[in-house]
Every structure is written in C-alpha cells, then in structure tokens.
LUMPA-161224 format. One line per field, with one value per atom (N, C-alpha, C, O): residue number from 0; atom name; x, y, z. Coordinates in Angstrom, 2 decimals, decimal comma, always signed. Example, Ala and Ser with C-alpha at 12.3 -4.5 7.8 and 13.67 -1.06 7.14 Angstrom:
// residues 2
k: 0;0;0;0;1;1;1;1 $
a: N;CA;C;O;N;CA;C;O $
xx: +13,19;+12,30;+13,20;+14,24;+12,85;+13,67;+12,90;+13,41 $
yy: -5,69;-4,50;-3,30;-3,32;-2,25;-1,06;+0,03;+1,14 $
zz: +7,80;+7,80;+7,80;+8,46;+7,08;+7,14;+7,87;+8,04 $
//
This chain:
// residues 157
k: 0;0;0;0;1;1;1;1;2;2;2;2;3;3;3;3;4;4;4;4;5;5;5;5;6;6;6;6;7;7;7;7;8;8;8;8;9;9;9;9;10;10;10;10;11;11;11;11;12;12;12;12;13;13;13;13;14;14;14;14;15;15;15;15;16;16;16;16;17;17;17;17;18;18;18;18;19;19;19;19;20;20;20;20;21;21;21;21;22;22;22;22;23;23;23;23;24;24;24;24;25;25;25;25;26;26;26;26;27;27;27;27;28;28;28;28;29;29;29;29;30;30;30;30;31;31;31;31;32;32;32;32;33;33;33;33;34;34;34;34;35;35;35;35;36;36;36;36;37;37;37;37;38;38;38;38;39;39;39;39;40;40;40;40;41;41;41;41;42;42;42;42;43;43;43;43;44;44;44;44;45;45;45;45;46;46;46;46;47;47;47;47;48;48;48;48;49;49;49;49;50;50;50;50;51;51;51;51;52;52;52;52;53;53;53;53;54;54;54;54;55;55;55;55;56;56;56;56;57;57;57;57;58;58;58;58;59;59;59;59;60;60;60;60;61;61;61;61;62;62;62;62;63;63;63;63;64;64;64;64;65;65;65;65;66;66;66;66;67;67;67;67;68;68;68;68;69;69;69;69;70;70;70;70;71;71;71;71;72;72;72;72;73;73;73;73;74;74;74;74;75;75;75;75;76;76;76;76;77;77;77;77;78;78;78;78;79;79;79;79;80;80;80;80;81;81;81;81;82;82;82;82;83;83;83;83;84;84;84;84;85;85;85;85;86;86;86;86;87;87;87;87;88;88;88;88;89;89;89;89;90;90;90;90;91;91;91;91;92;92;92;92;93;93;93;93;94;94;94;94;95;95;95;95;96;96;96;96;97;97;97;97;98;98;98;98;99;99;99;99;100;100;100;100;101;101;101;101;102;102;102;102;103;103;103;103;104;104;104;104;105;105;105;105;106;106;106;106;107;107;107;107;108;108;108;108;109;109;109;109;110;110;110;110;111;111;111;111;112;112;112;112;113;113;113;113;114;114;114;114;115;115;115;115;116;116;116;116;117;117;117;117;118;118;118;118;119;119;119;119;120;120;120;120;121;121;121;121;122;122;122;122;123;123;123;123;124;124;124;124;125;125;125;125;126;126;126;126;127;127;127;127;128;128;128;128;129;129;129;129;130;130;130;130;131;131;131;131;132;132;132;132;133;133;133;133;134;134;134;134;135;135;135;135;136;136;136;136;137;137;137;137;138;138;138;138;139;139;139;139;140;140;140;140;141;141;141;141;142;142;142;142;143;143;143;143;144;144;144;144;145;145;145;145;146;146;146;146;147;147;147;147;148;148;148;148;149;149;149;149;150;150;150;150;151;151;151;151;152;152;152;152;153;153;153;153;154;154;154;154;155;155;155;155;156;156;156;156 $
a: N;CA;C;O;N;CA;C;O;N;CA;C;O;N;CA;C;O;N;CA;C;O;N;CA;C;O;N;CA;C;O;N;CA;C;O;N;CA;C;O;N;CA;C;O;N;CA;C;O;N;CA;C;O;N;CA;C;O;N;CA;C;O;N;CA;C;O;N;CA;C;O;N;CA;C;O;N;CA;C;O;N;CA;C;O;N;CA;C;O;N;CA;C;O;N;CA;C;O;N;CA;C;O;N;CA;C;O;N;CA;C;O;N;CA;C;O;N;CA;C;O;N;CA;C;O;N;CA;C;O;N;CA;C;O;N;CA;C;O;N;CA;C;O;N;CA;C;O;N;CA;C;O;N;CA;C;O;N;CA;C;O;N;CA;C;O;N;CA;C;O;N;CA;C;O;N;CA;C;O;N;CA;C;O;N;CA;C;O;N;CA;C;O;N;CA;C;O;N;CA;C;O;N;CA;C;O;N;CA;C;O;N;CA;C;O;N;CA;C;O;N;CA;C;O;N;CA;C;O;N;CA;C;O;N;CA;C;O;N;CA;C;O;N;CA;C;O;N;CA;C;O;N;CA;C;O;N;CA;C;O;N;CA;C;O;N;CA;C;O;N;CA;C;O;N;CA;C;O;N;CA;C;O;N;CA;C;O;N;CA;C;O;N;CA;C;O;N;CA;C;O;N;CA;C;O;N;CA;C;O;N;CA;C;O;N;CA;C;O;N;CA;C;O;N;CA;C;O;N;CA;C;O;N;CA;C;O;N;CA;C;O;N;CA;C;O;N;CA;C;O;N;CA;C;O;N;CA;C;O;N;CA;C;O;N;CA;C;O;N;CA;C;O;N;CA;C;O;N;CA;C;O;N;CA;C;O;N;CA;C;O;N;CA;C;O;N;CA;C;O;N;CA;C;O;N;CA;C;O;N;CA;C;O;N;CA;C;O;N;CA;C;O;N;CA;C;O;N;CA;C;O;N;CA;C;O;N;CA;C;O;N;CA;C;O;N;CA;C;O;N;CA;C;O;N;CA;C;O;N;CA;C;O;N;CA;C;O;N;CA;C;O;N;CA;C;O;N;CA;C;O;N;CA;C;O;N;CA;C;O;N;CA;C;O;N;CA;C;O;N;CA;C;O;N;CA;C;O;N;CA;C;O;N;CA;C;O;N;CA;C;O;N;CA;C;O;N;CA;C;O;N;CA;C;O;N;CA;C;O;N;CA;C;O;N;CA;C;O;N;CA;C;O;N;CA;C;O;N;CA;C;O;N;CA;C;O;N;CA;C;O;N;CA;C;O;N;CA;C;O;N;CA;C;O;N;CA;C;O;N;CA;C;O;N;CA;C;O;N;CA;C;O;N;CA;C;O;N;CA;C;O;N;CA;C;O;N;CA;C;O;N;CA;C;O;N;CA;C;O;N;CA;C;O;N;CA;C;O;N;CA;C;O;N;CA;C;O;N;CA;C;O;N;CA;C;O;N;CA;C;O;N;CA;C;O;N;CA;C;O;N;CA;C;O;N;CA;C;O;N;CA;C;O;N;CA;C;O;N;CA;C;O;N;CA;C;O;N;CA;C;O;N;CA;C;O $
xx: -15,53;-14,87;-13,44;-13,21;-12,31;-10,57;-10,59;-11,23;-9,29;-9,11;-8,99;-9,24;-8,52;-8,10;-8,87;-8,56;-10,35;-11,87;-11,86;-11,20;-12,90;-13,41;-14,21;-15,20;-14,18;-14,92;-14,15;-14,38;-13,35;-12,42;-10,77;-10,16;-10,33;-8,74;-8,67;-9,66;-7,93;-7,63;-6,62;-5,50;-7,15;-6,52;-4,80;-4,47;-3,97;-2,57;-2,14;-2,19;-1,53;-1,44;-1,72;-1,09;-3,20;-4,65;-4,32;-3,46;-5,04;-5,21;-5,32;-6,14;-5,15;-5,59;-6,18;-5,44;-7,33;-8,16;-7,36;-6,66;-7,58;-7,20;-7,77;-8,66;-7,68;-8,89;-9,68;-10,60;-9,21;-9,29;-10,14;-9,54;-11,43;-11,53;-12,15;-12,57;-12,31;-12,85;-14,30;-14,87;-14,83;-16,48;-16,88;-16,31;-17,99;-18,31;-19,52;-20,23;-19,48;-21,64;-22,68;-22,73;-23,55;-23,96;-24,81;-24,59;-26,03;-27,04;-27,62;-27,01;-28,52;-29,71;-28,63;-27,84;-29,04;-27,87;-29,15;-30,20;-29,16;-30,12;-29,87;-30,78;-28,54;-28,24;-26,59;-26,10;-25,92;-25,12;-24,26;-24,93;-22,77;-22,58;-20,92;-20,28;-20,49;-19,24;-18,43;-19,06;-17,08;-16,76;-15,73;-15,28;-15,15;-13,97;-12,96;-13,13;-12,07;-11,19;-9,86;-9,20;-9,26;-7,99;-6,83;-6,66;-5,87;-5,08;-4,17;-3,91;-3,25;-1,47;-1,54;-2,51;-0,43;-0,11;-0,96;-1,39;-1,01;-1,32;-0,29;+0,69;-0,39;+0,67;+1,33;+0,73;+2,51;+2,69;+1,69;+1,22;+1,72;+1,00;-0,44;-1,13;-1,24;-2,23;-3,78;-5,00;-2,94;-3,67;-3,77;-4,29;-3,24;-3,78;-4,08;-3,21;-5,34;-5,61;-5,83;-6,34;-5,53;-6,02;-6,86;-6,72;-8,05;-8,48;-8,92;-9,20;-9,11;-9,13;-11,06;-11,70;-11,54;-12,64;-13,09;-12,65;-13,94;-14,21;-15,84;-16,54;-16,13;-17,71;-17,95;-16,99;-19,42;-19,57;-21,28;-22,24;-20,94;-22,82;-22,95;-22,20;-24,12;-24,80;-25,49;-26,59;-25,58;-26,66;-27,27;-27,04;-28,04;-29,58;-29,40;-30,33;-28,01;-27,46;-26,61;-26,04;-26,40;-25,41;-24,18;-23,97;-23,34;-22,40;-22,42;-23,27;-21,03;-20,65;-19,65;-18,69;-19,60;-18,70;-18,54;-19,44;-17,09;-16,49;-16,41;-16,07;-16,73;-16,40;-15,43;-15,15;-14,69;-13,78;-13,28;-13,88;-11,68;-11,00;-9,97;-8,82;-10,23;-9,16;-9,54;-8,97;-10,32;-10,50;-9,75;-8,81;-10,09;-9,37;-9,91;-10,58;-8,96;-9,27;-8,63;-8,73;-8,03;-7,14;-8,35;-8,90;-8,11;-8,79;-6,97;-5,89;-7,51;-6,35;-7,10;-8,00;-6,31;-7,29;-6,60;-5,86;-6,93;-6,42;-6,93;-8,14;-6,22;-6,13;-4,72;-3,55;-5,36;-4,60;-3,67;-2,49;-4,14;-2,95;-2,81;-3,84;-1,69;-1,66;-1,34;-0,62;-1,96;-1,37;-0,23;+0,14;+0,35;+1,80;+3,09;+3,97;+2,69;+3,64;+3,14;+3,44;+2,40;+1,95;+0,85;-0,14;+0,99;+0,33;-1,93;-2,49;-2,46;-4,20;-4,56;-4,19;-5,59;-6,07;-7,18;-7,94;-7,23;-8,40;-9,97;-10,06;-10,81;-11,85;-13,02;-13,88;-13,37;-13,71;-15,46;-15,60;-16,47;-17,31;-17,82;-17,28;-18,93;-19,05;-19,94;-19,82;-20,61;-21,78;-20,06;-20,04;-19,10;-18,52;-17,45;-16,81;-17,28;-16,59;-17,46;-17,02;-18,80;-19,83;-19,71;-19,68;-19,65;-20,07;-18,90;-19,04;-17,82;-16,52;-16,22;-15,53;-16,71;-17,19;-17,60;-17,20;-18,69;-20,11;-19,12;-19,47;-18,13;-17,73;-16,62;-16,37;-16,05;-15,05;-15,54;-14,82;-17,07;-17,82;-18,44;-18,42;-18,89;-19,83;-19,35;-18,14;-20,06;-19,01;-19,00;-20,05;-17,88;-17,75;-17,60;-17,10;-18,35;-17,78;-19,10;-19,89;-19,48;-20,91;-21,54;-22,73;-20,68;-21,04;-21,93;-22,91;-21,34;-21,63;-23,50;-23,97;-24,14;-25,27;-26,13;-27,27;-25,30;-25,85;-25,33;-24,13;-26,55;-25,77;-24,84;-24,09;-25,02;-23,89;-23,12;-23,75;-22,17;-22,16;-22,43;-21,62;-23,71;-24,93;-24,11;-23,72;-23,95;-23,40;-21,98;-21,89;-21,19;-19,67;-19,92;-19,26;-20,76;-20,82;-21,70;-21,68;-22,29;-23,37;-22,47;-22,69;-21,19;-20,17;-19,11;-18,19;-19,11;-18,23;-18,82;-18,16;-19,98;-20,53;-20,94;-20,88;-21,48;-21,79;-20,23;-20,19;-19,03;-17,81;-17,54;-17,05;-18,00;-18,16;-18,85;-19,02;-19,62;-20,83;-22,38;-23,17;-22,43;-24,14;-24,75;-24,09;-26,05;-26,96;-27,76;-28,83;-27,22;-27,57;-27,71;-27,37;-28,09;-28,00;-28,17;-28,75;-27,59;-27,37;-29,13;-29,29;-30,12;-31,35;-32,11;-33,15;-31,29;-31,77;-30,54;-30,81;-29,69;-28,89;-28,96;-28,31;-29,57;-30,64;-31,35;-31,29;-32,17;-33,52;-32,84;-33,38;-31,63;-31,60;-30,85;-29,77;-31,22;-30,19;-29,10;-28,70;-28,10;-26,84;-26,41;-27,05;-25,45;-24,99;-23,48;-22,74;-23,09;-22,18;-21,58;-21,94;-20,43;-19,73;-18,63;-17,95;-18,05;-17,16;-16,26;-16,86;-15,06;-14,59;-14,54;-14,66;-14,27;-13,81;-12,81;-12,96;-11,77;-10,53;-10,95;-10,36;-11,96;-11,84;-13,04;-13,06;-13,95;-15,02;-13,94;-13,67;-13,33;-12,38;-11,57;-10,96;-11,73;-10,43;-11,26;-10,75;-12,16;-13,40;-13,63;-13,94;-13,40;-14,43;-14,11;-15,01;-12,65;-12,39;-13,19;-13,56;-13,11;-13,59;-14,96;-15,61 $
yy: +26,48;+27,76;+27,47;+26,79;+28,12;+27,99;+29,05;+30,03;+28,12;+29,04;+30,62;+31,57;+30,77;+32,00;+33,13;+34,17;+32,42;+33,47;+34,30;+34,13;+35,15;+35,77;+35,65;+34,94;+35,91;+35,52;+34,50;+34,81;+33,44;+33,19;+33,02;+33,47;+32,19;+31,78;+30,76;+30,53;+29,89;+29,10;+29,12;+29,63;+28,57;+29,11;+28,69;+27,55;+29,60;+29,23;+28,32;+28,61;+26,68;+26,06;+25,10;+24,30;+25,31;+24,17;+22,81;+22,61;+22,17;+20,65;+20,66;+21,58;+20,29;+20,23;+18,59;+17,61;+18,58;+17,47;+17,20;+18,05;+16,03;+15,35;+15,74;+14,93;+16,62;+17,06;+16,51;+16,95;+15,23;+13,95;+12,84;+11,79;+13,01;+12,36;+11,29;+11,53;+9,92;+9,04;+9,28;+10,19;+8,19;+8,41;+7,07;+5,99;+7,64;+6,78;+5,90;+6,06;+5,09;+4,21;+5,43;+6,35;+5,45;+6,33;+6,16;+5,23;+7,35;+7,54;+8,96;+10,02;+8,85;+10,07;+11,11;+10,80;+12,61;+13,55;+13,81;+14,01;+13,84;+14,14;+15,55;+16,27;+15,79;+17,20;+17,28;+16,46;+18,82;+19,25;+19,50;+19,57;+19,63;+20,46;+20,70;+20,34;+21,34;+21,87;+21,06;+20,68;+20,83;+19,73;+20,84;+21,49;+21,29;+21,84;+21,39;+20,95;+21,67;+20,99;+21,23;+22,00;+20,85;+21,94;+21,78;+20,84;+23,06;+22,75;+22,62;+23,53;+21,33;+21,27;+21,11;+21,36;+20,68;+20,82;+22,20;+23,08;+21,94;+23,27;+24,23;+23,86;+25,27;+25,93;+26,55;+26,39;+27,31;+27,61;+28,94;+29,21;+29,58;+31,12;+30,96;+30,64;+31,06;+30,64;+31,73;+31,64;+32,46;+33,81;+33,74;+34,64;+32,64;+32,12;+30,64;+29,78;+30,46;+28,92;+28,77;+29,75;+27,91;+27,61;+26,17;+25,16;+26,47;+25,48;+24,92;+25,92;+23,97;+23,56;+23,11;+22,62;+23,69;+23,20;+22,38;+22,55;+21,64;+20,62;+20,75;+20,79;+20,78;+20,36;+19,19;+18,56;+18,61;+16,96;+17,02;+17,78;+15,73;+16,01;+14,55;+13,59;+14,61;+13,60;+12,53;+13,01;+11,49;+10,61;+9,79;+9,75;+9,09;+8,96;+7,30;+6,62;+7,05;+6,08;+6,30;+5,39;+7,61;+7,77;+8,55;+9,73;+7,81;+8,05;+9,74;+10,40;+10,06;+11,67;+11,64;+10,90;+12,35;+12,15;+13,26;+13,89;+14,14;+14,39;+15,52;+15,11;+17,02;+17,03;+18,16;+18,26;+19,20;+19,93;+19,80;+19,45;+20,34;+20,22;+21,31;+20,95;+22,86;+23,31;+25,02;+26,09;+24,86;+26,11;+26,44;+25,74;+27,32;+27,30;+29,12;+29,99;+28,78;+30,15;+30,19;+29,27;+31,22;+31,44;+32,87;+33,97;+31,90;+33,11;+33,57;+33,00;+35,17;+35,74;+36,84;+37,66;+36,49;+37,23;+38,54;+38,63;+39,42;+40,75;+41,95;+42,13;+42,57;+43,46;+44,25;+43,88;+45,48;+46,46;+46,26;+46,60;+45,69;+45,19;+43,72;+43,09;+42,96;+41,39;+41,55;+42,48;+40,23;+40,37;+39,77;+39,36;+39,71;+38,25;+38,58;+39,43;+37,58;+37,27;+37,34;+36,69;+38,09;+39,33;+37,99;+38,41;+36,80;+35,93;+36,46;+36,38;+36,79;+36,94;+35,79;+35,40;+35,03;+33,88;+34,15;+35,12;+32,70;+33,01;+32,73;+32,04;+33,35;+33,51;+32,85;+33,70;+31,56;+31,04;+30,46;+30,06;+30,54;+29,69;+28,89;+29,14;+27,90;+26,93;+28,24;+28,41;+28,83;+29,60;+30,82;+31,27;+31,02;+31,70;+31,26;+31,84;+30,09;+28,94;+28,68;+28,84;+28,24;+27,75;+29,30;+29,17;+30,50;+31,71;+31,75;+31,80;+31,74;+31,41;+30,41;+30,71;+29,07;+28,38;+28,88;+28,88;+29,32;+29,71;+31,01;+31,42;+31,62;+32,66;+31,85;+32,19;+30,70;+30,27;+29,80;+29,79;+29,13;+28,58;+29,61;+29,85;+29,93;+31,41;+32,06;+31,89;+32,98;+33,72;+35,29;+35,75;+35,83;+36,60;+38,15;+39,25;+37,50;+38,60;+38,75;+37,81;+40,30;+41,28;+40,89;+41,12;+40,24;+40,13;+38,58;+38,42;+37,52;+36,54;+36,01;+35,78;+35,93;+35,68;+34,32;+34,25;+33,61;+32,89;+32,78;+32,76;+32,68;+32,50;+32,08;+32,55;+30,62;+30,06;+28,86;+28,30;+28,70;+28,26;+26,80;+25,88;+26,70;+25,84;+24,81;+23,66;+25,81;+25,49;+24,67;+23,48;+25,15;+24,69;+23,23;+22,20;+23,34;+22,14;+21,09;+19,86;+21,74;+20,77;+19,95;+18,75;+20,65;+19,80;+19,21;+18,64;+19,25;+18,29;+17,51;+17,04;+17,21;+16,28;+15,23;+14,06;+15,67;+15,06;+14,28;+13,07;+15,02;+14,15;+12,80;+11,70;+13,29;+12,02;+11,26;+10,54;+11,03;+10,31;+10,15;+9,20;+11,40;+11,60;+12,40;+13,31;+12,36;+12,65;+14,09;+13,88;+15,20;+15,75;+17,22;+17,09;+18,16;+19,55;+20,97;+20,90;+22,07;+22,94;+23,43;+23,90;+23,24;+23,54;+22,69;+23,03;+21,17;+20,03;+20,60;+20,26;+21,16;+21,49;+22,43;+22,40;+23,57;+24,65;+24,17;+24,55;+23,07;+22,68;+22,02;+21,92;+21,46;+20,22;+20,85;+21,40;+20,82;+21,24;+21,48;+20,97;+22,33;+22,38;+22,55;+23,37;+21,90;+22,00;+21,98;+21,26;+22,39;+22,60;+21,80;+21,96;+20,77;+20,12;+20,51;+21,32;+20,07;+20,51;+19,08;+18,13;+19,03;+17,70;+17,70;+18,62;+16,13;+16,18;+17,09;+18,05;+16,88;+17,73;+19,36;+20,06;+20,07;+21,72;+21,24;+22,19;+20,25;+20,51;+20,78;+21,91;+19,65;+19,59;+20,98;+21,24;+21,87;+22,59;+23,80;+24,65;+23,86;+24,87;+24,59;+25,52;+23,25;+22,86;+23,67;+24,17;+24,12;+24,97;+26,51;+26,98;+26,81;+28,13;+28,30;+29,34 $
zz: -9,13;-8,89;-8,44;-7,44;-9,35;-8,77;-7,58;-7,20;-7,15;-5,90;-6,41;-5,66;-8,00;-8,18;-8,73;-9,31;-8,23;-8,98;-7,17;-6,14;-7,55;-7,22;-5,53;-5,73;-4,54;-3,30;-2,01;-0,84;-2,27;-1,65;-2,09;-3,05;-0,99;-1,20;-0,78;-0,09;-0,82;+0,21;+1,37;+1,36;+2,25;+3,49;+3,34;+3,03;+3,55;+3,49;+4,88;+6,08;+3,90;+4,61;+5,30;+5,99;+4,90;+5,13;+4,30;+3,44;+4,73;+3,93;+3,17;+3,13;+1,84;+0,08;+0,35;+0,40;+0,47;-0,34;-1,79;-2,34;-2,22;-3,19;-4,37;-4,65;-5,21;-6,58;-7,29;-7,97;-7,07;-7,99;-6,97;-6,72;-6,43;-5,30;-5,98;-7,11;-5,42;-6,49;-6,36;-5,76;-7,13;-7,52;-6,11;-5,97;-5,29;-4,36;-4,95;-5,95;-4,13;-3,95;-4,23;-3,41;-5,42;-5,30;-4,00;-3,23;-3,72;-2,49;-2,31;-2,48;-2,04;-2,00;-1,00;-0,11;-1,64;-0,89;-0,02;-0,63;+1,64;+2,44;+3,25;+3,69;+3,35;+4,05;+3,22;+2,44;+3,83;+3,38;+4,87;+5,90;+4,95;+6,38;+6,14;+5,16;+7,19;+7,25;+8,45;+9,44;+8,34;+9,38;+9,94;+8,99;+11,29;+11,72;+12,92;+14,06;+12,29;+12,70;+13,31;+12,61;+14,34;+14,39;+13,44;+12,66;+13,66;+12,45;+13,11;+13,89;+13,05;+13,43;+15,06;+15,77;+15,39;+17,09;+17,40;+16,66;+19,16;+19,63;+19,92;+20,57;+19,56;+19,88;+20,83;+21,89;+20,99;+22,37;+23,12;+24,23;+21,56;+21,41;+21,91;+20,94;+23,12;+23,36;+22,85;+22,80;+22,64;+21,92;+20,28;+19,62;+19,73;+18,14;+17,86;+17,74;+17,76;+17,26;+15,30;+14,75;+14,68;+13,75;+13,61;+14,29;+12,18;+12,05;+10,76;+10,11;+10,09;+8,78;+8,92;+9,84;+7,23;+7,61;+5,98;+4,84;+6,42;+4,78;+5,02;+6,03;+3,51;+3,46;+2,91;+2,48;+2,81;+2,91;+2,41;+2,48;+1,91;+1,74;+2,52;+2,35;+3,44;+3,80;+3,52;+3,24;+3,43;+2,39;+3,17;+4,38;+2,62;+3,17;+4,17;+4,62;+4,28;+4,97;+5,85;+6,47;+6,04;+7,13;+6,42;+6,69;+5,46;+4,88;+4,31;+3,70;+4,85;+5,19;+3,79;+4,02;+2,15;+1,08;+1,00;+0,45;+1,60;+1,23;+0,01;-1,10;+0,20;-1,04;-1,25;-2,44;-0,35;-0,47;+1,22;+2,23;+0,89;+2,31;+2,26;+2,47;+1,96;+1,28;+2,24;+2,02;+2,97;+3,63;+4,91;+5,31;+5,42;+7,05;+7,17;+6,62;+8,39;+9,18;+10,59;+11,40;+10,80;+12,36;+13,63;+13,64;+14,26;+15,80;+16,07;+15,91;+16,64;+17,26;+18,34;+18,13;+19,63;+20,94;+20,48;+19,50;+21,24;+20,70;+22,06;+22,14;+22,85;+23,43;+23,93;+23,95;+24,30;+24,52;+25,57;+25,43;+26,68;+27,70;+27,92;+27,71;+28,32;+28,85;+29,66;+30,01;+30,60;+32,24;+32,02;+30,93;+33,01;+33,34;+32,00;+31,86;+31,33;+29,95;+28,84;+27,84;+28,95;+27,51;+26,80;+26,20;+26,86;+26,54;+26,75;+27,85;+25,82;+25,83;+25,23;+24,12;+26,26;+25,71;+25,14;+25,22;+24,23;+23,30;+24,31;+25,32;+23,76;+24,14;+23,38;+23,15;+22,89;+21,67;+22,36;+23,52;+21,46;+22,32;+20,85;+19,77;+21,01;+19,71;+18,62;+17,41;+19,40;+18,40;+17,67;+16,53;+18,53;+17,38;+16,69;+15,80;+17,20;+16,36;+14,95;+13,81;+15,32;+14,11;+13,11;+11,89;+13,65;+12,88;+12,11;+10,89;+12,55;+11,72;+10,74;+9,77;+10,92;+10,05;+8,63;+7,47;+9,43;+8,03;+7,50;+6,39;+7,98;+7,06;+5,99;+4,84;+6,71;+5,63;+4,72;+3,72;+4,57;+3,73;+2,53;+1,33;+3,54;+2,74;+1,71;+1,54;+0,72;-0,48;+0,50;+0,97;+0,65;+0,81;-0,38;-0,19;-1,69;-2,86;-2,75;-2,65;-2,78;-2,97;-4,29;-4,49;-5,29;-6,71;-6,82;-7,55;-5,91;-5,83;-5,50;-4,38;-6,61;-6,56;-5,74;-5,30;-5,76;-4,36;-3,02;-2,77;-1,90;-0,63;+0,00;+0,86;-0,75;-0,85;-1,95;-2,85;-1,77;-3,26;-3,98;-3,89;-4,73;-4,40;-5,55;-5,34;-7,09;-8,24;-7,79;-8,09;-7,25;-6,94;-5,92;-6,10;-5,06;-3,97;-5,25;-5,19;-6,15;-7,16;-7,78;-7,93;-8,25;-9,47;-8,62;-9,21;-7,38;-6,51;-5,73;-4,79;-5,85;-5,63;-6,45;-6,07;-7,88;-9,24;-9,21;-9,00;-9,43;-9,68;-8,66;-8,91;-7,59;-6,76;-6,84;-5,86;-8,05;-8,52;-7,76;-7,73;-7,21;-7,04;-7,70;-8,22;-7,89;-8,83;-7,89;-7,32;-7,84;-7,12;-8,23;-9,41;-7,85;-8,63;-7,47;-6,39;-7,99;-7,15;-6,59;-5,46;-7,40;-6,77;-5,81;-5,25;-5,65;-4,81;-3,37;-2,21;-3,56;-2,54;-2,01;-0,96;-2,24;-1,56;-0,33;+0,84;-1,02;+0,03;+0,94;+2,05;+0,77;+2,08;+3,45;+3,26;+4,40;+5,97;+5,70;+4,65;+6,48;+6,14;+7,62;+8,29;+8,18;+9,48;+10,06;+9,39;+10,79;+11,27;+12,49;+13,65;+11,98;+12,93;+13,55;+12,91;+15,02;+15,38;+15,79;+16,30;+15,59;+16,06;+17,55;+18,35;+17,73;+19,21;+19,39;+20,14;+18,76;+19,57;+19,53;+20,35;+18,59;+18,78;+20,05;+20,84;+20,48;+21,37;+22,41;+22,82;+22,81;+23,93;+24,21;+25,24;+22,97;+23,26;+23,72;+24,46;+23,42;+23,39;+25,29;+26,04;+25,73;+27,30;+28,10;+28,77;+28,36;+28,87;+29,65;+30,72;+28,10;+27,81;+28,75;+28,72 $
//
C-alpha cells in the first residue's frame, strides 16, 4: 500500500526507512510489534511531544527485521486556561502512549477490510526475504514497544 492509497499518510517529517531494505538471514516470523520512539530534540514547547513509530517482525532467534519506519504521530496538551507562562504540560501515560501507537499502525479507512494491515506487513516482510504470508501474520502476537528515551520521558509523569 503507497503512502498515497487510502487509510493512512505518512507522518510529515518522520523517518523514511530505506524502501529498498536488503534481504536478511532468513528465520521463522514468531511475533509482529510496533517500536516508538521520540522524534527530534525535546522541545522547548512542553505541551507538544512528537514520535516516530516502525513495525518489525520478530524471529524465532531474537532478531527484530525491520520492516517500515515511515509513521509518526504528535501529543498536544490542550486546555482552556495555563497557569504561569501559558506553557500545559503533557499528560502522557504508557497505556496512552501504546493506544496512540496502535492508531498510527492501525487502518483508519471504514473501507479497509482488515484490522490491520496483514497483506502490506506480508509483502514487506517477504522482500526482506522471509517466508511468511498475511494469514501466518494474523496468528502471531503483536506488541508494543516503547524506547528508553519515550520510557524516561514518560517517568516523570
């Protein structure tokens, strides 16, 4: 699926993964997951974070391949009054960090017949040379990582 179908975009600004990723060792695909990440310096604006997110398939050795890096997504706090210097901090916790995640992943088009997109993660993984298919990628776990630096940024909170 191009960025220019139907259900997403890519996040303006985000990382572009390489299109062309090479073909790895093959290995049994054992789970699927989403990696997030922050995007760029922190800023001064403490009331907008961004973050870049990639999906990966897991294999049956450990090894995490990579197979899109082209999403993202920005938090923005938002109320009616600020104390001090108009500055509203963000309010972030991991479960709505992870929910944000799963929306940058997710198809957001009503038309879009699978949950998620089983076919598209199937042919970017095959190009990376595993032997995998969109109905073997259904069944396996799918999970949600957070890096050190968004955990850290999250400890706060």
């Amino acid at each position: 699926m191009g960025s220019g179908e139907a259900g997403w975009r890519p996040y303006p600004g985000a990382y572009r993964a390489p299109h062309d990723l090479p073909p790895v060792k093959p290995g049994r695909v054992v789970g699927l997951g989403a990696v997030c990440d922050l995007a760029g310096a922190y800023p001064e604006d403490a009331s907008t974070r961004s973050f870049i997110v990639s999906e990966f398939a897991m294999l049956h050795d450990g090894r995490r391949v990579l197979l899109h890096a082209e999403r993202g997504f920005t938090v923005t706090a938002r109320s009616t009054g600020a104390a001090g210097n108009g500055a509203v901090p963000l309010r972030e916790t991991r479960d709505s960090i992870t929910q944000h995640v799963l929306n940058a992943v997710l198809p957001d088009d009503e038309e879009c017949a699978e949950e998620h997109l089983w076919s598209w993660l199937a042919e970017l993984a095959q190009a990376r040379g595993l032997a995998v298919t969109a109905e073997d990628l259904r069944a396996l776990p799918y999970r949600v990582v957070l890096t050190d630096a968004v955990s850290r940024w999250l400890a706060p909170a």
